[in-house]
C-alpha positions as CSV (number, residue, x, y, z in Angstrom):
1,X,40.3,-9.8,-68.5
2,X,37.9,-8.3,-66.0
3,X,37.9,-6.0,-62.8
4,X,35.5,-4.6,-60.8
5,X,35.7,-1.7,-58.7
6,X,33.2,0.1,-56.4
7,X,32.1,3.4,-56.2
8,X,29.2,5.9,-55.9
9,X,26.5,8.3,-57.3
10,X,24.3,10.7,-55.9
11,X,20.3,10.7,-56.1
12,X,18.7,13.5,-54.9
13,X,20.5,14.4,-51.2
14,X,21.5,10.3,-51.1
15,X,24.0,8.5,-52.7
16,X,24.2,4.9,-53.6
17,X,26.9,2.4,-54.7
18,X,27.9,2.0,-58.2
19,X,30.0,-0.9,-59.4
20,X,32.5,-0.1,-62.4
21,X,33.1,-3.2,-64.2
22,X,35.7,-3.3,-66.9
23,X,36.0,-6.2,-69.6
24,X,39.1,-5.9,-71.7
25,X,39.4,-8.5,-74.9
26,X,41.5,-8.7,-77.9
27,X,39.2,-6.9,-80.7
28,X,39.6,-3.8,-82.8
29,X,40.4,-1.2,-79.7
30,X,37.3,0.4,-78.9
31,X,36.0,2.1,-75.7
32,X,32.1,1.6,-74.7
33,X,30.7,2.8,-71.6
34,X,27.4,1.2,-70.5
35,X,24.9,1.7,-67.7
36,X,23.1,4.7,-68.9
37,X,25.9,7.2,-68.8
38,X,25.2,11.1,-69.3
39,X,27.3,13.0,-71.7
40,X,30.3,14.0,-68.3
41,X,30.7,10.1,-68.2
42,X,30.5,8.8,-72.2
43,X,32.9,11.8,-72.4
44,X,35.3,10.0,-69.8
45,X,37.3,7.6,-72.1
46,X,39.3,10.6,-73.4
47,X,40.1,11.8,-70.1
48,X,41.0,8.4,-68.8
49,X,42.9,7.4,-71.8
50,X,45.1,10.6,-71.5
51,X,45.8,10.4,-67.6
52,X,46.8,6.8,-68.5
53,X,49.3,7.7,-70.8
54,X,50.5,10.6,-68.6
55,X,50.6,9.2,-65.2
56,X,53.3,6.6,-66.8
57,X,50.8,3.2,-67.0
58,X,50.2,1.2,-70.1
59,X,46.8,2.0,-71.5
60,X,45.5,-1.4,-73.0
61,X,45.2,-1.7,-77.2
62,X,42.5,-3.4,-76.9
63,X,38.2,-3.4,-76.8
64,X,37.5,-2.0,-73.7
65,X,33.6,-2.1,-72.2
66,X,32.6,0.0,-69.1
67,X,29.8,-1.5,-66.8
68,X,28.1,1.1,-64.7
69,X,25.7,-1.3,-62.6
70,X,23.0,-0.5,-61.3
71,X,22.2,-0.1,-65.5
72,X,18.8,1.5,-64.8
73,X,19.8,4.4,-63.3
74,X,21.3,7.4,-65.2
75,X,24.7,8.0,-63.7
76,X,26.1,11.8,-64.4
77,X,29.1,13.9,-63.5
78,X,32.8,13.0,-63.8
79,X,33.6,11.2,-60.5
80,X,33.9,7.9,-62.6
81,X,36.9,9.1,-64.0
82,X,38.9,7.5,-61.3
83,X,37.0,3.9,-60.8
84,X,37.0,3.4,-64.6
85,X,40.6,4.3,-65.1
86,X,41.7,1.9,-62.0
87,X,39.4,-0.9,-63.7
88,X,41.5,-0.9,-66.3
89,X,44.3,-1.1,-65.0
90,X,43.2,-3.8,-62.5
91,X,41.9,-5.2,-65.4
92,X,45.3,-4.8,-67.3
93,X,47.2,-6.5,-64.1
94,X,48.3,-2.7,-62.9
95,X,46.6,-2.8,-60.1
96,X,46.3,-5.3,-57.4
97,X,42.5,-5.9,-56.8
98,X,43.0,-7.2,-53.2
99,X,42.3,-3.7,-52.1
100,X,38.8,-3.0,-54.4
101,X,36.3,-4.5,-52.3
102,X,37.0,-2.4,-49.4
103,X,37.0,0.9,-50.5
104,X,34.5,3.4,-52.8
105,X,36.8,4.9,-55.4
106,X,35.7,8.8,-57.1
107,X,37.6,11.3,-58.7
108,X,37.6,13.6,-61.6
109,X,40.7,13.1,-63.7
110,X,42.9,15.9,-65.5
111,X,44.7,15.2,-68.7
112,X,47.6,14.9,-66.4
113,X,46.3,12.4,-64.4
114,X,45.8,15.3,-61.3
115,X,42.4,14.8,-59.8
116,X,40.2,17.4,-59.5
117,X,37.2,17.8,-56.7
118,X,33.8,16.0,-57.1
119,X,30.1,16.6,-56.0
120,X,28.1,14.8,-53.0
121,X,31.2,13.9,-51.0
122,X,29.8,13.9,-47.8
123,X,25.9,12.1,-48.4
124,X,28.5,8.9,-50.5
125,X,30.9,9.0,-47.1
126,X,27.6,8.5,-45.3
127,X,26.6,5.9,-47.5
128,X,30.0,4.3,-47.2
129,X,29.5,3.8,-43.5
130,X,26.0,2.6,-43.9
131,X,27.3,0.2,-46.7
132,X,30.1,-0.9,-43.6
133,X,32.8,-0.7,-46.2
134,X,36.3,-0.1,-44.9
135,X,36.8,3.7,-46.3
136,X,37.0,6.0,-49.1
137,X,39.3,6.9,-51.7
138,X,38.9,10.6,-53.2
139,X,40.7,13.6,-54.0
140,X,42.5,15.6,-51.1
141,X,40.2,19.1,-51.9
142,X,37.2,16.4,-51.0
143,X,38.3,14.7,-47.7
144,X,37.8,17.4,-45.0
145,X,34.3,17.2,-46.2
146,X,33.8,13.4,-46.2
147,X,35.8,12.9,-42.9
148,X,32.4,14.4,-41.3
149,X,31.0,11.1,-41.5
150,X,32.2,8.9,-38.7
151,X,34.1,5.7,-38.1
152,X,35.4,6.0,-41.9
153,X,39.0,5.7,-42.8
154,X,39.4,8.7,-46.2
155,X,42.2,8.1,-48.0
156,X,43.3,11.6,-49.5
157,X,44.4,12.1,-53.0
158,X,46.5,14.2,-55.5
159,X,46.2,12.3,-58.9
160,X,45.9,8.7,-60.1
161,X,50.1,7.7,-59.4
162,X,48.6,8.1,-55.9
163,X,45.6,6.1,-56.5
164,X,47.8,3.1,-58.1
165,X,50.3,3.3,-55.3
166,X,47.4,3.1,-52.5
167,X,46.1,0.4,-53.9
168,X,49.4,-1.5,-54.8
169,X,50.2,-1.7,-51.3
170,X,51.6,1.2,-50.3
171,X,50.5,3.0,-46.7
172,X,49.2,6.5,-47.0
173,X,47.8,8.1,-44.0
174,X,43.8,8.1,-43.7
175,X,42.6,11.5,-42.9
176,X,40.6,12.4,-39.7
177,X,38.8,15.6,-38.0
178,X,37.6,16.0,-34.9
179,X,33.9,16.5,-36.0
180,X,32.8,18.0,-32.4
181,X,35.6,20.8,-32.4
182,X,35.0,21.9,-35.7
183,X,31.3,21.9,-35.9
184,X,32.1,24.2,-32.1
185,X,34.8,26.4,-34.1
186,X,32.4,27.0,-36.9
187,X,29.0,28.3,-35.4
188,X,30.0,32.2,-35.4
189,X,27.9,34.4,-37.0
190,X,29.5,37.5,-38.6
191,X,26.6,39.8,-38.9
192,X,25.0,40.5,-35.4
193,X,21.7,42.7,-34.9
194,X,23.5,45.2,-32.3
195,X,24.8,46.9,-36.0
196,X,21.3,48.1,-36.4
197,X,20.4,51.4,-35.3
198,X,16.3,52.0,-34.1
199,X,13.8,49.5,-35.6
200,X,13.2,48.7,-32.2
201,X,9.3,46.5,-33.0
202,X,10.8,45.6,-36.1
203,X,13.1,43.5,-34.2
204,X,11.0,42.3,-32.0
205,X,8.7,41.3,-34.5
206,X,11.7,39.5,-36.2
207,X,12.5,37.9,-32.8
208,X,8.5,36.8,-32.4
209,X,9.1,35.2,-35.9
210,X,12.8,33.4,-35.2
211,X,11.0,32.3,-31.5
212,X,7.7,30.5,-33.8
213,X,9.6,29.7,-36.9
214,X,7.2,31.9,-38.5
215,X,7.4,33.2,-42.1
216,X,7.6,37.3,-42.3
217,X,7.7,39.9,-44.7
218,X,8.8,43.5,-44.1
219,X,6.9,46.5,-45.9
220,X,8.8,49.8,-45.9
221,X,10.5,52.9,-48.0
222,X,13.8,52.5,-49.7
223,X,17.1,52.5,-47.1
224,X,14.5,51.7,-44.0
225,X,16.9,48.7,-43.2
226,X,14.7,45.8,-44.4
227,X,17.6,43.9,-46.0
228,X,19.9,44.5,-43.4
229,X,17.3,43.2,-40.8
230,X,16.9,40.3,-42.5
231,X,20.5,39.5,-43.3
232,X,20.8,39.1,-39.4
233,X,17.9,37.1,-38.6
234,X,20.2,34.2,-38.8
235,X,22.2,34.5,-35.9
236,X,19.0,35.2,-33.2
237,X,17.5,31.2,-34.7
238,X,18.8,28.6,-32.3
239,X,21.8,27.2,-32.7
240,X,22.0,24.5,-35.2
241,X,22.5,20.9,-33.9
242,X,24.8,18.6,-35.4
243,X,22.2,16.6,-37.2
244,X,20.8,19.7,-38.8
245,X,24.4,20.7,-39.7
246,X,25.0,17.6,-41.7
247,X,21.5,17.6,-43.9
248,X,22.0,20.9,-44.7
249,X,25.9,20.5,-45.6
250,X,24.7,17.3,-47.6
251,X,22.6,19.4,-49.7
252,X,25.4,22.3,-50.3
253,X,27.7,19.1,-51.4
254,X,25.1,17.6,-54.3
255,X,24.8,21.3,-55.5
256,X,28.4,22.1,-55.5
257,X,28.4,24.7,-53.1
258,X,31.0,23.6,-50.5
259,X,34.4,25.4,-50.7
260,X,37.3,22.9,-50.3
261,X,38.2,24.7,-46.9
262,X,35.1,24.0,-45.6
263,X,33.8,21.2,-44.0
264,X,30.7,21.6,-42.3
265,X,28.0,24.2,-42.6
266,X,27.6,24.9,-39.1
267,X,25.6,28.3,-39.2
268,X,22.1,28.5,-40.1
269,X,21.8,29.2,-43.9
270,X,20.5,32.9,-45.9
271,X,19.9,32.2,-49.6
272,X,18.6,35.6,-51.1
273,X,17.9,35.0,-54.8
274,X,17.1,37.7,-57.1
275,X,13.8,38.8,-58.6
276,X,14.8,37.2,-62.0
277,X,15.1,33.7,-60.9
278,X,13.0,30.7,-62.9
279,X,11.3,28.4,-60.7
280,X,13.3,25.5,-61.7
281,X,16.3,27.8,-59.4
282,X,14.2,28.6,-56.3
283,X,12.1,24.7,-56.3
284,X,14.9,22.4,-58.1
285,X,14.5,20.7,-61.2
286,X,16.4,21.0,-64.5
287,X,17.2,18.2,-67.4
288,X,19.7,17.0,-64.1
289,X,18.0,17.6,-61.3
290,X,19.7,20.0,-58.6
291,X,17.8,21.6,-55.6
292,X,16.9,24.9,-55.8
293,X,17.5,27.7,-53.2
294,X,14.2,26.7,-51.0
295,X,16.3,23.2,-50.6
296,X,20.2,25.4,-50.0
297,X,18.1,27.8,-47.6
298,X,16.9,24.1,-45.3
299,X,17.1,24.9,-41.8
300,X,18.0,28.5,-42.3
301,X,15.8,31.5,-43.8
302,X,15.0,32.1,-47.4
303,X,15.0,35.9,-48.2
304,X,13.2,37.1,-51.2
305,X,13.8,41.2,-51.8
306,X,11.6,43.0,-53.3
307,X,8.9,40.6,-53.5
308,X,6.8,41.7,-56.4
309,X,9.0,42.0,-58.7
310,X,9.0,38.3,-58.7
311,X,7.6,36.5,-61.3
312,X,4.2,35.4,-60.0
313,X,4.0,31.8,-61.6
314,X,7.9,31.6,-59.0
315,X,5.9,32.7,-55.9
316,X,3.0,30.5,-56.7
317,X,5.4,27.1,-57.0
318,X,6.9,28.3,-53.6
319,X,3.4,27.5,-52.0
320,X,3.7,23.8,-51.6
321,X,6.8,23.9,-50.1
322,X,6.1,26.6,-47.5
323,X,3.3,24.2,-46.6
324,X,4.6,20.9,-46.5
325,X,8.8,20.9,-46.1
326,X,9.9,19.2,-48.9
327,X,10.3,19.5,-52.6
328,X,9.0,16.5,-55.1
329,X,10.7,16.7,-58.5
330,X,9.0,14.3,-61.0
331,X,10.6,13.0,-64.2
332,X,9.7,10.1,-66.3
333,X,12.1,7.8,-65.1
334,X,12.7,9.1,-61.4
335,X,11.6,10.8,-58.5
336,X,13.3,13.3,-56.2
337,X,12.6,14.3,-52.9
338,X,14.8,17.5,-51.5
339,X,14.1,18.7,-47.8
340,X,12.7,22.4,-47.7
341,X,12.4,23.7,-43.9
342,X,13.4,27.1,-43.9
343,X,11.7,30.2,-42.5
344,X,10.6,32.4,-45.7
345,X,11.8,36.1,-44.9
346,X,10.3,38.9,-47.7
347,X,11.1,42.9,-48.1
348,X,8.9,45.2,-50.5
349,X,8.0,48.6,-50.9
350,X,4.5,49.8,-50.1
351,X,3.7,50.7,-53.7
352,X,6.1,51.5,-56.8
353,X,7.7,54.4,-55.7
354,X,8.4,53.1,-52.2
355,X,7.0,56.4,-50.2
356,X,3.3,55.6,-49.6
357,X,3.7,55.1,-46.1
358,X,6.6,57.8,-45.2
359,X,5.1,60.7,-43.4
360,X,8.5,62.7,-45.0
361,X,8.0,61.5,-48.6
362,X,4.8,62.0,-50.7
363,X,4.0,59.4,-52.9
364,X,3.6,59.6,-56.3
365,X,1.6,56.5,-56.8
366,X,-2.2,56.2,-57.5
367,X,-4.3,54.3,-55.9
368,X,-4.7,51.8,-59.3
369,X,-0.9,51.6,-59.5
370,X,-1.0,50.8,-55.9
371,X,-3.2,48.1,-55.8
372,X,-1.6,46.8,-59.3
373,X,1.6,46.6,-57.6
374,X,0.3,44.5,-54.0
375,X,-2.0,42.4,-56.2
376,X,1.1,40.8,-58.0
377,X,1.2,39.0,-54.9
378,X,-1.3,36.5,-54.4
379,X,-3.8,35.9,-51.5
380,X,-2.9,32.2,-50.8
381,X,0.7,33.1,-50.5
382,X,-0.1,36.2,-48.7
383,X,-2.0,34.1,-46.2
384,X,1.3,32.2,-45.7
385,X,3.2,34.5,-44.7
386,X,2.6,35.1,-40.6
387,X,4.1,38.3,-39.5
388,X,3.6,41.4,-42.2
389,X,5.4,44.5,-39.8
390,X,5.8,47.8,-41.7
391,X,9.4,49.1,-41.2
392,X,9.5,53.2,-40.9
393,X,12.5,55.2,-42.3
394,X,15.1,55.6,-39.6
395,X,15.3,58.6,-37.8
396,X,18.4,61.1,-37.8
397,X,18.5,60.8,-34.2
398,X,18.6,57.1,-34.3
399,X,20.9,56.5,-37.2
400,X,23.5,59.5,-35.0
401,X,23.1,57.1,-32.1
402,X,26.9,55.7,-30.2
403,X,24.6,53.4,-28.1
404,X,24.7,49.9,-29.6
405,X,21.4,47.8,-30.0
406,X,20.8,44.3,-28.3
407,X,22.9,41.8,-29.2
408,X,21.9,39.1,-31.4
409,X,23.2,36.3,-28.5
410,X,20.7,38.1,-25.9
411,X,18.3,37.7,-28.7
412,X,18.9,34.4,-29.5
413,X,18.5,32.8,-25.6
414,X,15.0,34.1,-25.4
415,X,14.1,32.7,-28.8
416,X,15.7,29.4,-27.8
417,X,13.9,29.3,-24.1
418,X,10.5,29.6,-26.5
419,X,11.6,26.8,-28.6
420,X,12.5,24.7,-25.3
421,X,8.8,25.7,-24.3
422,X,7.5,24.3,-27.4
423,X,9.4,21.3,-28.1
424,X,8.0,19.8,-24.9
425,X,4.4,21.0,-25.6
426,X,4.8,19.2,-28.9
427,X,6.7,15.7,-27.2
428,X,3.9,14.3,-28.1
429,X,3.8,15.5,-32.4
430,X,7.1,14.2,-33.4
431,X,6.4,16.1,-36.3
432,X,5.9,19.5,-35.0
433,X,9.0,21.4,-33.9
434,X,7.6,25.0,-33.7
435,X,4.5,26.5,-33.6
436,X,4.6,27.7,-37.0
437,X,3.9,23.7,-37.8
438,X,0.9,23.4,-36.2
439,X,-2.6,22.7,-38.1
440,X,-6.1,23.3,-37.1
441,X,-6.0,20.2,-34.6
442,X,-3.1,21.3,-32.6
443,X,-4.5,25.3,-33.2
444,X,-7.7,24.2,-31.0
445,X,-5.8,22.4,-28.7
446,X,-3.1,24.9,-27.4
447,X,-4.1,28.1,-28.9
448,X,-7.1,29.0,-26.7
449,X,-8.5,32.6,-25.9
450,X,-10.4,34.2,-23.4
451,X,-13.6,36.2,-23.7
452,X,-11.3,39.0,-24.0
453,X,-9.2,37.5,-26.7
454,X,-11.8,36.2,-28.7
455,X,-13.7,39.6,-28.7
456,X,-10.5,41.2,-30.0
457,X,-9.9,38.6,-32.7
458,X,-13.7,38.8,-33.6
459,X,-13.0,42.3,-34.7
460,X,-10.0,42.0,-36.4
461,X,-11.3,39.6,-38.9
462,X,-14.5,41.4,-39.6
463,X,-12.5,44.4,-40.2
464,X,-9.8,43.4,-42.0
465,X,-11.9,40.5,-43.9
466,X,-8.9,38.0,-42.4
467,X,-9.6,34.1,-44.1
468,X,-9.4,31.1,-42.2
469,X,-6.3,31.0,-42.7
470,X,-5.1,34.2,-41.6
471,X,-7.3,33.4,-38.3
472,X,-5.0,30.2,-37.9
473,X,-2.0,32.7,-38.5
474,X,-2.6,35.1,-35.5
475,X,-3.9,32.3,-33.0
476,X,0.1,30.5,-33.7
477,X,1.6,34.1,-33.6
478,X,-0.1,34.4,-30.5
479,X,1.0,31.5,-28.9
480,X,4.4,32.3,-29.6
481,X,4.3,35.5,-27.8
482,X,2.9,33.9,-24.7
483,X,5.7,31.7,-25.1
484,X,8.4,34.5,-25.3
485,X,6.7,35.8,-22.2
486,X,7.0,32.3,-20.6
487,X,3.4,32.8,-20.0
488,X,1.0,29.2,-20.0
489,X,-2.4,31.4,-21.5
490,X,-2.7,33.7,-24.2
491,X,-3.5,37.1,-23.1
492,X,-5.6,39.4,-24.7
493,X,-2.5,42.1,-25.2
494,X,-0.7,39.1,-26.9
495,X,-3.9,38.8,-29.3
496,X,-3.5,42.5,-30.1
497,X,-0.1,42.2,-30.7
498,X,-0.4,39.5,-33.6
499,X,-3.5,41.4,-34.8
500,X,-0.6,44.3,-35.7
501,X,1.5,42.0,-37.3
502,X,-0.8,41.7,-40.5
503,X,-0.1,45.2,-42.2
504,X,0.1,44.1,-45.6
505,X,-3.8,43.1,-44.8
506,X,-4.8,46.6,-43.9
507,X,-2.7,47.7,-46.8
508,X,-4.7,45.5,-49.5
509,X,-8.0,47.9,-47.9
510,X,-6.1,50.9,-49.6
């Protein structure tokens, strides 16, 4: 006796099909699972055996063998549970298998035969489609989330009764969402940059950045409003499209991240890990590979507080991916490739007390301890970081304020009017999207100065004994201000303003 049903895995953000193939003979009974199963799925038989046997079906006495084909790939997680126990029940002559080649069959099984929510619904829906496969079958907590994938027909579920019925014949009605109206519904922000009192250039520094896609790090006191500035920065990047939306929400769904209530992640994500984090959390990685928070924070901005306090080997693995936009994770029998576009946003304090640049507070650091403290962050990381803008304790006067600041929508249309500018500049680099992307070829191409400008520049690095690649740095950051201006050139007052926006530098002189 033999069935074979079809469902699917994830790898990495993708998923791929998986056919369940149950052979049933008359032996000593037995239960084997093959096809490279990890400990979630060889640990399946009990489950399935019980929600057999409690759902009311016949559970075969007999030698039961589980194919999980392709064999060569490990197959992990609990989403089996379903697709093995309706093989062998198909296999039993339970279940009528006209229905099994048209649909992709997951679910986690209770004892009770209830089904419980799985990982990676929404990147196997979208495999479903591209597979042209009539629908899926999964459990109800899943389907808002795999209905964002179009032209599918989900078939919602409560336990594996449901899944027999289904199957058997009986209608249950497919479950649809108007993907447009809640991807619309969903793109409110809650935080919103009127809330913050004075930190007038610190704002427009983090508008500069948001505008470029620039990375930035904020150096000030305790309580100066660096985390709260940089909880907002969000909701001034433009609006996310819909394409965006469902790569980021694919890669919330394979971590296991998405609530049941929500189906799409339509606001631009802010992941802010803390200092103790091992670099297998912020890259990805682990015995099952997962993606780390520089993959959850794609398309959104990665905050990192108090950035020294970081262990340094964690900043140092963060390099390649502030570089190049994606994560590798290499094992012995597999590959991984996680998407890692996100804007890296830092905070710190300007030594280890916090008060060596508030005119109100003396420091008690020494100049040692001082340097100890900035050198735990290293130079080539330093270098990738754009914008450095010292943030000043806030003044009574200010924080007494009624008036309310700018709001983060006014914000947000002059940063996307300078991402307009600079998508068509770069219709030409389908690769380039901001001019935080460029490199040294498209630098000397639209990054030119004047005899003014170059004078200016000239200085600065001689003082401040910039690299290369700081020089690269303020050229982009300079561009994008002449793009917030709407201006075609790059004035020499937009030079000097990206020349400011490298504190930390003048800091390291200390």
């Amino acid at each position: 006796m033999f069935s074979k049903v079809l469902s699917a895995a994830v790898l990495g953000i993708d998923a791929y099909l998986v056919k369940v193939e149950a052979h049933l003979e008359s032996h000593t009974p037995k239960f084997f699972t093959v096809g490279m199963p990890e400990g979630a799925v060889r640990e399946s038989n009990h489950r399935v055996q019980a929600a057999v046997k409690n759902s009311g079906f016949r559970f075969p006495i007999k030698k039961i063998t589980i194919n999980l084909a392709p064999a060569d790939i490990k197959k992990e997680g609990a989403a089996f549970d379903l697709p093995i126990a309706v093989g062998i029940l198909a296999a039993n002559g339970q279940v009528n298998s006209e229905r099994l080649e048209d649909y992709i069959i997951l679910g986690e099984l209770s004892l009770d035969g209830a089904l419980r929510p799985i990982r990676g619904a929404l990147p196997i829906a979208a495999e479903v489609v591209r597979q042209k496969k009539k629908g899926v079958i999964l459990p109800r907590e899943n389907a808002r989330e795999a209905a964002m994938a179009r032209d599918l027909e989900v078939i919602p579920l409560d336990s594996l009764m449901d899944a027999v019925a289904f199957l058997n014949g009986q209608q249950i009605e497919p479950f649809h969402m108007d993907v447009a109206r809640v991807f619309a519904k969903e793109r409110q922000y809650q935080l919103d940059f009127q809330d913050v009192k004075g930190q007038e250039h610190v704002k427009r520094a983090l508008e500069v950045a948001a505008a470029g896609g620039h990375n930035i790090v904020m150096i000030g006191p305790p309580g100066s409003g660096k985390t709260m500035l940089a909880k907002r920065l969000p909701s001034i990047l433009p609006d996310m499209t819909l394409q965006e939306s469902l790569e980021t929400t694919k890669i919330h769904s394979v971590a296991g991240l998405l609530h049941s209530n929500e189906a799409l992640i339509a606001t631009r994500p802010f992941r802010s890990p803390h200092h103790t984090i091992s670099d297998a959390g912020l890259i990805g990685g682990g015995t099952i590979p997962r993606p780390g928070e520089v993959s959850l924070a794609h398309h959104g901005v990665l905050f990192l507080d108090e950035l020294p306090e970081f262990k340094k080997n964690v900043l140092e693995v963060m390099r390649q991916p502030l570089e190049d936009g994606v994560v590798t994770i290499s094992r012995a029998m597999l590959s991984l490739t996680y998407p890692a576009t996100f804007m890296l946003a830092a905070a710190m304090n300007p030594c280890p007390c916090g008060y060596y640049t508030d005119p109100t507070k003396e420091c008690t650091c020494s100049a040692p301890q001082v340097q100890r403290y900035l050198s735990r962050i290293s130079g080539p990381l330093l270098d990738r970081i754009d914008i450095h803008i010292e943030v000043p304790a806030v003044k009574y006067k200010e924080l007494s304020s009624t008036a309310a600041g700018e709001a983060s929508a006014r914000i947000r249309e002059r940063v996307e009017d300078a991402r307009q500018i600079q998508l068509q500049r770069f219709n030409d680099f389908p690769h380039l999207f901001s001019n935080a992307r460029m490199d040294s070829k498209e630098i000397r191409r639209f990054c030119t100065l004047d005899d003014q400008g170059n004078e200016l520049l000239k200085m600065a690095i001689t003082k401040l004994g910039l690299s290369a690649r700081a020089y690269d740095r303020i050229l982009k950051v300079s561009r994008t201000i002449a793009d917030l201006e709407h201006s075609p050139d790059i004035k020499p007052e937009y030079v000097s303003e990206a020349i400011q926006y490298r504190s930390l530098d003048r800091l390291v002189q200390f």
